[in-house]
DSSP file (Angstrom, degrees, kcal/mol; ACC not computed):
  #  RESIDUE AA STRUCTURE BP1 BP2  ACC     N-H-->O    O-->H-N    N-H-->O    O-->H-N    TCO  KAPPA ALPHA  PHI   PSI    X-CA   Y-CA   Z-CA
    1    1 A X              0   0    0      0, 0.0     2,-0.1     0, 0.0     0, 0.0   0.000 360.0 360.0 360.0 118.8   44.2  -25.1   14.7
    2    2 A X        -     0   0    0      1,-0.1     2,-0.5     0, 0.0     3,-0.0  -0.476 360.0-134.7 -75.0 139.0   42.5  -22.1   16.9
    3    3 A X        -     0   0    0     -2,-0.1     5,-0.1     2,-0.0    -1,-0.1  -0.847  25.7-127.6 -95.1 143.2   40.4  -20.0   14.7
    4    4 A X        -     0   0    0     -2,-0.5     4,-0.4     1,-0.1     5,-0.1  -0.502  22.5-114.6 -80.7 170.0   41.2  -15.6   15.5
    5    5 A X  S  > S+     0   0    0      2,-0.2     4,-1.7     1,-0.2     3,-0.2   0.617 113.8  61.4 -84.4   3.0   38.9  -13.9   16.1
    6    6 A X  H  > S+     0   0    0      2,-0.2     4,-4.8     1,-0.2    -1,-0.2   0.881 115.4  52.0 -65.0 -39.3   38.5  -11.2   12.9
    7    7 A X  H  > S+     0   0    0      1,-0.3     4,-0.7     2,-0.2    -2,-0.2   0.641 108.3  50.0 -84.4  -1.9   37.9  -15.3   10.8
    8    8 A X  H  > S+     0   0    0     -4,-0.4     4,-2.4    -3,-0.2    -1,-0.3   0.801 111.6  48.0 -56.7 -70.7   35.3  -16.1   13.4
    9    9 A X  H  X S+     0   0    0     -4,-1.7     4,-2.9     1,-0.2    -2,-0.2   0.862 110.9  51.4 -26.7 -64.6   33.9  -12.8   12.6
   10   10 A X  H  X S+     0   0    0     -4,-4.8     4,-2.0     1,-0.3    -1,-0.2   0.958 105.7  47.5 -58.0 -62.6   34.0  -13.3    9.3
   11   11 A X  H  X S+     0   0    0     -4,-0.7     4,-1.8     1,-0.3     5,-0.3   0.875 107.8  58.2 -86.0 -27.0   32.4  -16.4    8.8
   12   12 A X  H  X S+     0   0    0     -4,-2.4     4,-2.3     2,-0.2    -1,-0.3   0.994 104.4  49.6 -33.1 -80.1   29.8  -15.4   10.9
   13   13 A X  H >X S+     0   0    0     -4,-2.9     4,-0.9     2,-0.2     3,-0.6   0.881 107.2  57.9 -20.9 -71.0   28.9  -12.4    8.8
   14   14 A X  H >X>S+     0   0    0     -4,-2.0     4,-3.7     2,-0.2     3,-2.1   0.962 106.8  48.6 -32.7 -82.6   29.0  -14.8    5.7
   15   15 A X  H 3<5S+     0   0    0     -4,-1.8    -1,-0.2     1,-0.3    -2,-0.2   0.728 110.0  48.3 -35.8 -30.8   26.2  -17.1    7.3
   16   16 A X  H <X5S+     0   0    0     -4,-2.3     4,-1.4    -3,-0.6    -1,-0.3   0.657 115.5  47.5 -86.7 -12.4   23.9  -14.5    8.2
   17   17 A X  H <<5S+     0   0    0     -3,-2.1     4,-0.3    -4,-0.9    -2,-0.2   0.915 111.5  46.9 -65.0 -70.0   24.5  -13.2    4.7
   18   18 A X  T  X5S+     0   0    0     -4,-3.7     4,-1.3     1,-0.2    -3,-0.2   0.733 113.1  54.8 -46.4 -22.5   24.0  -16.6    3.1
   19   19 A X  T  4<S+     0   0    0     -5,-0.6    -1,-0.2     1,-0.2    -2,-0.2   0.982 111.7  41.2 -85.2 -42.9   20.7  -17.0    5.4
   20   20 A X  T  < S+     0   0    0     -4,-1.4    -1,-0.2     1,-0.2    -2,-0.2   0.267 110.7  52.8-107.0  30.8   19.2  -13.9    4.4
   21   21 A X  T  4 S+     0   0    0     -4,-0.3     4,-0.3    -3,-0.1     3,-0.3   0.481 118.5  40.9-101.4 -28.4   19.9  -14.0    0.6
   22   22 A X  S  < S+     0   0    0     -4,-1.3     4,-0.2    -5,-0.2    -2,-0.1   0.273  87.0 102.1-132.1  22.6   18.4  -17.3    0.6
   23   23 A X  S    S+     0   0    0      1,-0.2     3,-0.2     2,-0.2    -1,-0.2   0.903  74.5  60.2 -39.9 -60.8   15.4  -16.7    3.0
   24   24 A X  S >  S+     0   0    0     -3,-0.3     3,-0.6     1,-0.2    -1,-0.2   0.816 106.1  44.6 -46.7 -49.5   12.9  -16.4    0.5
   25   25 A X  T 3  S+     0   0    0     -4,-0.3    -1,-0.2     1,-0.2    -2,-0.2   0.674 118.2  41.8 -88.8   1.7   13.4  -19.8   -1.0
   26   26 A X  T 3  S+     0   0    0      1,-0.3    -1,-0.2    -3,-0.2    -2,-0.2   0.217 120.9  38.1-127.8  17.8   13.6  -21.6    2.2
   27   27 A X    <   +     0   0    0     -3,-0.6     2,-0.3    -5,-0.0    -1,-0.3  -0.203  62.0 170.0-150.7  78.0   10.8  -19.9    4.1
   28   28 A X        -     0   0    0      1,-0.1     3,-0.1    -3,-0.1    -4,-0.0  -0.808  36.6-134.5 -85.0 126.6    6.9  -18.7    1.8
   29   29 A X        -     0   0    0     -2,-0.3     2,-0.4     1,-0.1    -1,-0.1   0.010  37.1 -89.0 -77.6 179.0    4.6  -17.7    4.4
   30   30 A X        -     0   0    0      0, 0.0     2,-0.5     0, 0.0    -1,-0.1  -0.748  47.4-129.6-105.7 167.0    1.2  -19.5    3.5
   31   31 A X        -     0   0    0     -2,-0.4     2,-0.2    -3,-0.1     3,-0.1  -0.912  23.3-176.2 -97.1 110.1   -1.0  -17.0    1.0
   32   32 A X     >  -     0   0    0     -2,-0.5     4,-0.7     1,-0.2     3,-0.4  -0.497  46.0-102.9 -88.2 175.6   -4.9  -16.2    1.6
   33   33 A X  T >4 S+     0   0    0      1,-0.2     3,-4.8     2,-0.2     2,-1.8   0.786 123.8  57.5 -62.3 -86.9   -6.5  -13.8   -1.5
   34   34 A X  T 3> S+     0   0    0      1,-0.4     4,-1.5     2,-0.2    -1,-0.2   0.211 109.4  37.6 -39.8 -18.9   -6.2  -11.0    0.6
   35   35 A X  H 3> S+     0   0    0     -2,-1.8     4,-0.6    -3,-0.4    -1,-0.4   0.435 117.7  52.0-117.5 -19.7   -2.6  -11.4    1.2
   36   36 A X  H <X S+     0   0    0     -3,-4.8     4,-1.2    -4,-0.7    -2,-0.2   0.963 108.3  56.8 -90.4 -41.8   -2.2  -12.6   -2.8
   37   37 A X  H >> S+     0   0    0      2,-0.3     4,-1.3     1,-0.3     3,-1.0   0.951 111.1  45.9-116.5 -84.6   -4.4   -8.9   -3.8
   38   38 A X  H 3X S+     0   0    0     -4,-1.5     4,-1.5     1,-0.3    -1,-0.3   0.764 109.8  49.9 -81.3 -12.3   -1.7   -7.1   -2.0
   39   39 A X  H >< S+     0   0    0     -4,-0.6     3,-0.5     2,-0.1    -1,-0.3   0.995 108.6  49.9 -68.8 -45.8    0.7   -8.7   -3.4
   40   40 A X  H XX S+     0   0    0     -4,-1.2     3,-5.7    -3,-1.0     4,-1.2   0.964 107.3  55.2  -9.8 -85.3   -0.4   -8.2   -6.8
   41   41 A X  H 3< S+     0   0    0     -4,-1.3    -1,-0.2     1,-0.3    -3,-0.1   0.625 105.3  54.9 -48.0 -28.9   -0.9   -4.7   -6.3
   42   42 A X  T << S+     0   0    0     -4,-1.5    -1,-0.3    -3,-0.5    -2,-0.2   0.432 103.7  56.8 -38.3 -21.4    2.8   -4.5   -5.1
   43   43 A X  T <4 S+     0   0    0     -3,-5.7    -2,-0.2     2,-0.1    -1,-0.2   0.912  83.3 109.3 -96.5 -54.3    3.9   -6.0   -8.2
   44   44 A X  S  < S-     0   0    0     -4,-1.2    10,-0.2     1,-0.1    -3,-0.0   0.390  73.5-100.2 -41.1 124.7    2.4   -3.7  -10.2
   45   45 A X        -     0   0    0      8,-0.1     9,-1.1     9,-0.1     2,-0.3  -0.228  32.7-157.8 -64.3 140.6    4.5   -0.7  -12.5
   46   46 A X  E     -A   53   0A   0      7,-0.2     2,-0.8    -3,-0.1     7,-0.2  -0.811  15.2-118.3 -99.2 142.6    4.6    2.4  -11.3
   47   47 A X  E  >> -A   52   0A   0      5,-1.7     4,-3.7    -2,-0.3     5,-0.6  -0.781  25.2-138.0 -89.7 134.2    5.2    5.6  -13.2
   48   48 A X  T  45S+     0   0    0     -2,-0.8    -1,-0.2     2,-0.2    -2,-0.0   0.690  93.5  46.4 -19.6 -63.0    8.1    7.3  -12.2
   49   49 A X  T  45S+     0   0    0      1,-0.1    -1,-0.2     3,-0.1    -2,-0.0   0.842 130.4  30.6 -79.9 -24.1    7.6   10.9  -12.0
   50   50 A X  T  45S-     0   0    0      2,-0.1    -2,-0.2    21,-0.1    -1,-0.1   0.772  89.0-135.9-101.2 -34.3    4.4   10.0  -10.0
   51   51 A X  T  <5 +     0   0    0     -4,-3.7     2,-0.3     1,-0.3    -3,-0.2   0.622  63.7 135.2  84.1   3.1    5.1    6.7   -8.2
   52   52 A X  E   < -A   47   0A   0     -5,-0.6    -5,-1.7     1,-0.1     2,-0.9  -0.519  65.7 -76.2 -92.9 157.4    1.5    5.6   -9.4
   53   53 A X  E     -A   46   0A   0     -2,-0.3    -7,-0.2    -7,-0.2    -8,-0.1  -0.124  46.5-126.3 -44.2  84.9   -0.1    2.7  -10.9
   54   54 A X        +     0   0    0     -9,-1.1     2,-0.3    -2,-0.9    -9,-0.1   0.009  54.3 125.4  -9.0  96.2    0.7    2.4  -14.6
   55   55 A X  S >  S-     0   0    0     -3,-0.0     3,-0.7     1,-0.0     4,-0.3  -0.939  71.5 -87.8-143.9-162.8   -2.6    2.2  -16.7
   56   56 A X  T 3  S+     0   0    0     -2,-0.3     3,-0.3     1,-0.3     4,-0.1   0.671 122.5  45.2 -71.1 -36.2   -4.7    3.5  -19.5
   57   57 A X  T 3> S+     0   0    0      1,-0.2     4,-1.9     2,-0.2    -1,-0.3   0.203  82.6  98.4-121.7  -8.6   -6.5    6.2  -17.3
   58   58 A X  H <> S+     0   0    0     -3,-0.7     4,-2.9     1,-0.2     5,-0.3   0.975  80.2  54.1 -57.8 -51.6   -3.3    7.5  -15.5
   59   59 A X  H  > S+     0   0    0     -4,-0.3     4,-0.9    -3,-0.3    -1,-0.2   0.818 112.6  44.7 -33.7 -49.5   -2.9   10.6  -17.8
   60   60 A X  H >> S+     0   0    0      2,-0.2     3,-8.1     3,-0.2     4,-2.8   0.988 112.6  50.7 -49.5 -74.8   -6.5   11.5  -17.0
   61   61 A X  H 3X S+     0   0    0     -4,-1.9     4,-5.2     1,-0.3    -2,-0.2   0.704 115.6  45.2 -21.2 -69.2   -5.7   10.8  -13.3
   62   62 A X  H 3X S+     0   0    0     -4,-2.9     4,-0.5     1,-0.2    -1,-0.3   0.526 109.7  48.3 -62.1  -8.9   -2.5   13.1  -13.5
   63   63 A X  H <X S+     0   0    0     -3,-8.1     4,-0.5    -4,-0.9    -1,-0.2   0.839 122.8  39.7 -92.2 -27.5   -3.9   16.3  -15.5
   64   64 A X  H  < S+     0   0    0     -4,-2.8     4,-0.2     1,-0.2    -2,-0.2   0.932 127.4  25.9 -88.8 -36.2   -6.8   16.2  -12.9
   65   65 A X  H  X S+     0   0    0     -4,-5.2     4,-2.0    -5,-0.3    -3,-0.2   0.808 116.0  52.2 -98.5 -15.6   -5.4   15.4   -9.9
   66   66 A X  H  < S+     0   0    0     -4,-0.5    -1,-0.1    -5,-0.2    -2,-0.1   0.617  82.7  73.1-103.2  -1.5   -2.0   16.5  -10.0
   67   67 A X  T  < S+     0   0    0     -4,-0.5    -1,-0.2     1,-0.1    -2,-0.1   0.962 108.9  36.1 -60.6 -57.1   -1.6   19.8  -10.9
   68   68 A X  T  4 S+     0   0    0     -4,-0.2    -2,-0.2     2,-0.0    -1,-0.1   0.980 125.1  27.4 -52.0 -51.1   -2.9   21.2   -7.6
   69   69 A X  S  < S-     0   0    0     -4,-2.0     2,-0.0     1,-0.2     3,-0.0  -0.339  85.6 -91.1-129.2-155.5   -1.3   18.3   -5.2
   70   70 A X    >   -     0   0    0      1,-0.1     3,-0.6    -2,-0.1     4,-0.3  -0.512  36.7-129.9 -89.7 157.8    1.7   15.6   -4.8
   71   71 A X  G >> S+     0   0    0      1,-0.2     4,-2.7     2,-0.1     3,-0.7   0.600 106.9  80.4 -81.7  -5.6    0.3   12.2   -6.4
   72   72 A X  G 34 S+     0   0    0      1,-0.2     4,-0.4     2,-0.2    -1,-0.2   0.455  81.0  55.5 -77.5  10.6    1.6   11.1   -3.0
   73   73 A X  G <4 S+     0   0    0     -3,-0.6    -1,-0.2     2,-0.1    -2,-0.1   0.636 108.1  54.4-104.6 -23.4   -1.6   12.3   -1.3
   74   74 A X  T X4 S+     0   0    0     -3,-0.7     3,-0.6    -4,-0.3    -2,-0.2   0.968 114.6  35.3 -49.6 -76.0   -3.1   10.1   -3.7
   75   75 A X  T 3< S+     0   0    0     -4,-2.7    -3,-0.1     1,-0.2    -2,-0.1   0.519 109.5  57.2 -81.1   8.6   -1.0    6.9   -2.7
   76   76 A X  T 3  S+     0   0    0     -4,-0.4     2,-0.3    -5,-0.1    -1,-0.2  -0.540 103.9  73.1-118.2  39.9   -0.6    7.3    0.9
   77   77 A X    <   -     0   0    0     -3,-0.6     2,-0.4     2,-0.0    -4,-0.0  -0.954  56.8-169.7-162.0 144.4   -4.6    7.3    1.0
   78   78 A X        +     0   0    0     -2,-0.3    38,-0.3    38,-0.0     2,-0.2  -0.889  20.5 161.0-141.1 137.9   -7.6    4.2    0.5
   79   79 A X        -     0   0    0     36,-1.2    36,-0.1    -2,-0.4    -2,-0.0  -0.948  37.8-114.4-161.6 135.3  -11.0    5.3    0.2
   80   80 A X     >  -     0   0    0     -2,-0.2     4,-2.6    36,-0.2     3,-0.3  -0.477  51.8 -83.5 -70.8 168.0  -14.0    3.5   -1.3
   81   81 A X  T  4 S+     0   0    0      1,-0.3     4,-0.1     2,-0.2    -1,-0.1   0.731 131.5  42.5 -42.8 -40.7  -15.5    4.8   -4.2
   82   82 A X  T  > S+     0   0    0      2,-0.2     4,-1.2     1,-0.2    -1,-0.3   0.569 102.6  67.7 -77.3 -25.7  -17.5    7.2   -2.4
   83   83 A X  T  4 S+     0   0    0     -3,-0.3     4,-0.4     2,-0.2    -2,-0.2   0.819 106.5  41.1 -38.4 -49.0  -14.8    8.3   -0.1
   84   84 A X  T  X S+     0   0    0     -4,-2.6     4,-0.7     2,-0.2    -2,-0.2   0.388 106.0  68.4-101.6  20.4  -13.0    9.7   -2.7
   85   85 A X  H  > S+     0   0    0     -5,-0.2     4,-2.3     2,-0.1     3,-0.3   0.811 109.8  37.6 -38.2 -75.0  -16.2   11.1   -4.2
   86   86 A X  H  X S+     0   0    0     -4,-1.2     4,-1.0     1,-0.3    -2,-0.2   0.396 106.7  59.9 -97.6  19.8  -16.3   13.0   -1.5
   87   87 A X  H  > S+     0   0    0     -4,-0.4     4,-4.3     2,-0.1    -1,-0.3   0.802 113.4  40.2 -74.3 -41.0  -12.9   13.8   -1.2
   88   88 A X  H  X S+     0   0    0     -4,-0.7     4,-2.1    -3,-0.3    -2,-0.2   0.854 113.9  55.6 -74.9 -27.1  -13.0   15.4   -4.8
   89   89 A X  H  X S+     0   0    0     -4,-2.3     4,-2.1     2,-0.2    -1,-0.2   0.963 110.1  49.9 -60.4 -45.1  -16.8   17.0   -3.7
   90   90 A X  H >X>S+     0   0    0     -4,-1.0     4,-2.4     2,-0.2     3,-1.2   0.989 112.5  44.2 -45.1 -69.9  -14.5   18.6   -0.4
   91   91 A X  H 3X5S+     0   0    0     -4,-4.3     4,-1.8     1,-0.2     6,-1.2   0.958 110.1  57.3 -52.5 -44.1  -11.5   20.2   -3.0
   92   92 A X  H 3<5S+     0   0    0     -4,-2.1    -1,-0.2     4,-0.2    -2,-0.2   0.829 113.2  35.0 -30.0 -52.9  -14.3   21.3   -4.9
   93   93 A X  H X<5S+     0   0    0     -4,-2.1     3,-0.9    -3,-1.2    -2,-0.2   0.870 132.3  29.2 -70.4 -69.7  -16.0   23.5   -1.6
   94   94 A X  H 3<5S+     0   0    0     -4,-2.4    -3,-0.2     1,-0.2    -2,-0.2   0.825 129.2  24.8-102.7 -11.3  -12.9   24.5   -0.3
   95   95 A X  T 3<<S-     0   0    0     -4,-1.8    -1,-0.2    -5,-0.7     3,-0.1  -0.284  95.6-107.6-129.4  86.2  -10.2   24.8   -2.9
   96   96 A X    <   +     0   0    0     -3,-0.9    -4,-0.2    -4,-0.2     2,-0.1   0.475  45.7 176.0  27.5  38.9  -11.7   25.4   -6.0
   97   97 A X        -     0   0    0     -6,-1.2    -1,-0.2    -7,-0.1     3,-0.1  -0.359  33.1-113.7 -46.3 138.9  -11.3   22.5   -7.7
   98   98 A X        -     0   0    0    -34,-0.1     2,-0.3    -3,-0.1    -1,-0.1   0.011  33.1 -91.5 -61.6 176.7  -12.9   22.6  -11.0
   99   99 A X        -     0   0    0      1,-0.2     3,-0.1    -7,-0.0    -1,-0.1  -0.810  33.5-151.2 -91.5 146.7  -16.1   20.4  -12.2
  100  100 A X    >   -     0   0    0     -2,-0.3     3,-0.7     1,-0.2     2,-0.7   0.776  15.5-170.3 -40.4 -58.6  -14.9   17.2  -13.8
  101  101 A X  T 3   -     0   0    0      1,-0.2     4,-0.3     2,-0.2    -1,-0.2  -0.712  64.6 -21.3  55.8 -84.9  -17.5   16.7  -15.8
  102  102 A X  T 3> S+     0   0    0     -2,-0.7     4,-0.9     2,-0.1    -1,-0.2   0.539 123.2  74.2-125.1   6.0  -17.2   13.3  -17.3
  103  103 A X  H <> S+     0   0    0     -3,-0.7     4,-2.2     2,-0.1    -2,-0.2   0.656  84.5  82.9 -79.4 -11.7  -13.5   12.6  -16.9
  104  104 A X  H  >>S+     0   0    0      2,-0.2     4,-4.2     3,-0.1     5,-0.5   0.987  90.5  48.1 -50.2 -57.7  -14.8   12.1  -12.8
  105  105 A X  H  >5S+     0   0    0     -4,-0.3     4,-4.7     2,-0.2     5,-0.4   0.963 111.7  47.4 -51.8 -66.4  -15.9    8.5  -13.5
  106  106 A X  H  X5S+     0   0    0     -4,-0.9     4,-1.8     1,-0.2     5,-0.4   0.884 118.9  44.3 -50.2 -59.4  -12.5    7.6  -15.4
  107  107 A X  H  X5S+     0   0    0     -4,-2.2     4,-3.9     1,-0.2     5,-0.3   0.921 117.4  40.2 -33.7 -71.1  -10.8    9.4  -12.3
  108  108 A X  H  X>S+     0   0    0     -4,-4.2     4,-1.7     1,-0.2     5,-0.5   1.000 117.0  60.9 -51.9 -54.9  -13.3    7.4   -9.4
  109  109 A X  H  X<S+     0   0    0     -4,-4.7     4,-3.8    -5,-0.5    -1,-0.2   0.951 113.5  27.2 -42.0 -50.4  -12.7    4.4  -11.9
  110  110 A X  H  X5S+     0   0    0     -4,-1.8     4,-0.6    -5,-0.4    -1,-0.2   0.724 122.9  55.3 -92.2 -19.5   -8.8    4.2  -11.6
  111  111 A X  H  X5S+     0   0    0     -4,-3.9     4,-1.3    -3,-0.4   -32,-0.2   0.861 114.2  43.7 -58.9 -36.1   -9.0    5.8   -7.7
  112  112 A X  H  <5S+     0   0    0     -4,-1.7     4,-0.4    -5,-0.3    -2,-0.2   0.850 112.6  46.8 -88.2 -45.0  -11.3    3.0   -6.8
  113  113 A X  H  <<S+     0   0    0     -4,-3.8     3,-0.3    -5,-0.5    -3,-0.2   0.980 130.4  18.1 -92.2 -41.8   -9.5    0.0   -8.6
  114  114 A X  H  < S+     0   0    0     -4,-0.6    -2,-0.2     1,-0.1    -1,-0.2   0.748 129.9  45.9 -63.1 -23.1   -5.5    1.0   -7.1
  115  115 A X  S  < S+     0   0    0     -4,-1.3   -36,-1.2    -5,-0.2     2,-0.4  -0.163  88.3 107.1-137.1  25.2   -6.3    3.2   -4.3
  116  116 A X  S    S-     0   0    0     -4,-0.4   -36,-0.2    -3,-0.3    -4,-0.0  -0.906  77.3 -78.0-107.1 135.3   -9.5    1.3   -2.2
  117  117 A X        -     0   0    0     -2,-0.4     2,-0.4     1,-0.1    -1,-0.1   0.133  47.7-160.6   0.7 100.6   -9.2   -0.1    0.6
  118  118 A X        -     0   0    0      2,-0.1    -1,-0.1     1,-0.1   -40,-0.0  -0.767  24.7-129.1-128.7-174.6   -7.8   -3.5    1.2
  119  119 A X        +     0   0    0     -2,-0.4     2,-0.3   -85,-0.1    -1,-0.1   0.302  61.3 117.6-107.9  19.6   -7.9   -5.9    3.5
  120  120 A X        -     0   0    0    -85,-0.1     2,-0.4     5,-0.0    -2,-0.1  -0.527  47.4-145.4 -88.4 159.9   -4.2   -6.8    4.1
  121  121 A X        -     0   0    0     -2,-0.3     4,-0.1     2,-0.1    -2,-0.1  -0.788  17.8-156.3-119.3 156.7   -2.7   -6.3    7.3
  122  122 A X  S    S+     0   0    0     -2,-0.4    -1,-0.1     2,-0.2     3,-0.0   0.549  95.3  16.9-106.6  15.1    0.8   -5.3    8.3
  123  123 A X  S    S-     0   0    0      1,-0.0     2,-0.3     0, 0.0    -2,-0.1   0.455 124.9 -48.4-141.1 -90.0    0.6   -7.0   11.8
  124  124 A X        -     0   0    0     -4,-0.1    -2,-0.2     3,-0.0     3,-0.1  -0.966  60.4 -85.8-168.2 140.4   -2.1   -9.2   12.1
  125  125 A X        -     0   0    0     -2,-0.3    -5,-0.0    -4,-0.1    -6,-0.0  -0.076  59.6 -91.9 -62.4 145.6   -6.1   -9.4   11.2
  126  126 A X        -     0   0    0      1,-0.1     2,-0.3     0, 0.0    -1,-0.0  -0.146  42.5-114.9 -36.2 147.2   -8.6   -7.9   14.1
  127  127 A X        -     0   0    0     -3,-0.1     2,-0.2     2,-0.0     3,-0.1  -0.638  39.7-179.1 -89.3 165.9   -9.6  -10.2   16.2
  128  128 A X        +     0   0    0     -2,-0.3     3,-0.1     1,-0.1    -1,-0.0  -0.798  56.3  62.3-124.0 167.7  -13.3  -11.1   16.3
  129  129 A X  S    S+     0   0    0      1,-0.2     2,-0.4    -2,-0.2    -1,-0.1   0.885  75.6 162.4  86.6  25.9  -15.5  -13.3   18.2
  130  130 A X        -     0   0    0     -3,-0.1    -1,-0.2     1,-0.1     2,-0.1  -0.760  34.5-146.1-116.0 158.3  -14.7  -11.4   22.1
  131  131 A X        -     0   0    0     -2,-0.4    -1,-0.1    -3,-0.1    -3,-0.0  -0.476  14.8-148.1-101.6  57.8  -16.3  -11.5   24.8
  132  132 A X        +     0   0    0     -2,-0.1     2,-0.3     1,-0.1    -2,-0.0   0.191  17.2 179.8   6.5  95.7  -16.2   -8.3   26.8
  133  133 A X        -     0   0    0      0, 0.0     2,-0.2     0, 0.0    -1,-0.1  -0.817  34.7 -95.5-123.4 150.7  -16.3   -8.3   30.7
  134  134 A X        -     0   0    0     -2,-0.3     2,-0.2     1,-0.1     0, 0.0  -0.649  34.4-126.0 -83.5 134.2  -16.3   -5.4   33.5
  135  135 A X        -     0   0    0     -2,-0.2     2,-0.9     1,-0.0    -1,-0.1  -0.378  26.6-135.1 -58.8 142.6  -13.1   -5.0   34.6
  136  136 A X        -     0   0    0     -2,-0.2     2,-0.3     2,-0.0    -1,-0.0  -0.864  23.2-146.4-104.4 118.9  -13.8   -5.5   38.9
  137  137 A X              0   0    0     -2,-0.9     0, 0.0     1,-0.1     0, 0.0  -0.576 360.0 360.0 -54.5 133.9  -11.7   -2.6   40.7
  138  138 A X              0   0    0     -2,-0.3    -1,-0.1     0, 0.0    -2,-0.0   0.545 360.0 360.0 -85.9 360.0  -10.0   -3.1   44.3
């Protein structure tokens, strides 16, 4: 019995279907912390209207920071503590952000611990360890 081709088709379709519904359980890449830390942080609830990290200090986070700008300048940004130090010292100079006063540390707290730096990669880690040579010209 000749199969047409539309059921050929088909079953094709179906197998790539089946293969990448059931990827996950037949393929775990291996895990380092760094690569577990951004997973975590992935996992993690987001508020809704902001898209930010759920915790106890988000309300602060959002009357201070978000009247003026998107929270998405917030999550599309990693800064050590002192990078966003001086990011809040910068709005301060040049648009008239207000003084904090002591709600800054809960702000730097809850920038510092979602929004710092980490050390996954979406490619592949730097390399190290090269050895540098002059190129010779013809």
């Amino acid at each position: 019995m000749k199969l047409r081709g539309t059921t050929l088709l088909g079953v094709l379709i179906l197998g790539i279907f089946l293969l990448s519904a059931f990827h996950q359980t037949l393929y775990t890449p291996p895990t380092t912390p760094a690569t577990e830390l951004a997973v975590a942080s992935d996992t993690l609830k987001k508020d809704p209207d902001t898209g930010l990290v759920i915790d106890d200090n988000l309300m602060m986070v959002k009357a201070q920071c978000t009247s003026c700008h998107s929270p998405k300048l917030i999550s599309q940004n990693r800064f050590t503590r002192d990078g966003w130090r001086q990011k809040i010292r910068w709005m301060q100079a040049n648009h008239n952000l207000w003084d904090l006063g002591d709600t800054e540390k809960v702000v730097l707290d809850y920038l510092e611990k979602y929004y710092a730096p980490s050390q996954s990669y979406s490619r592949r880690a730097p390399l190290t360890n090269i050895e540098w040579y002059p190129l010779k010209l013809k």
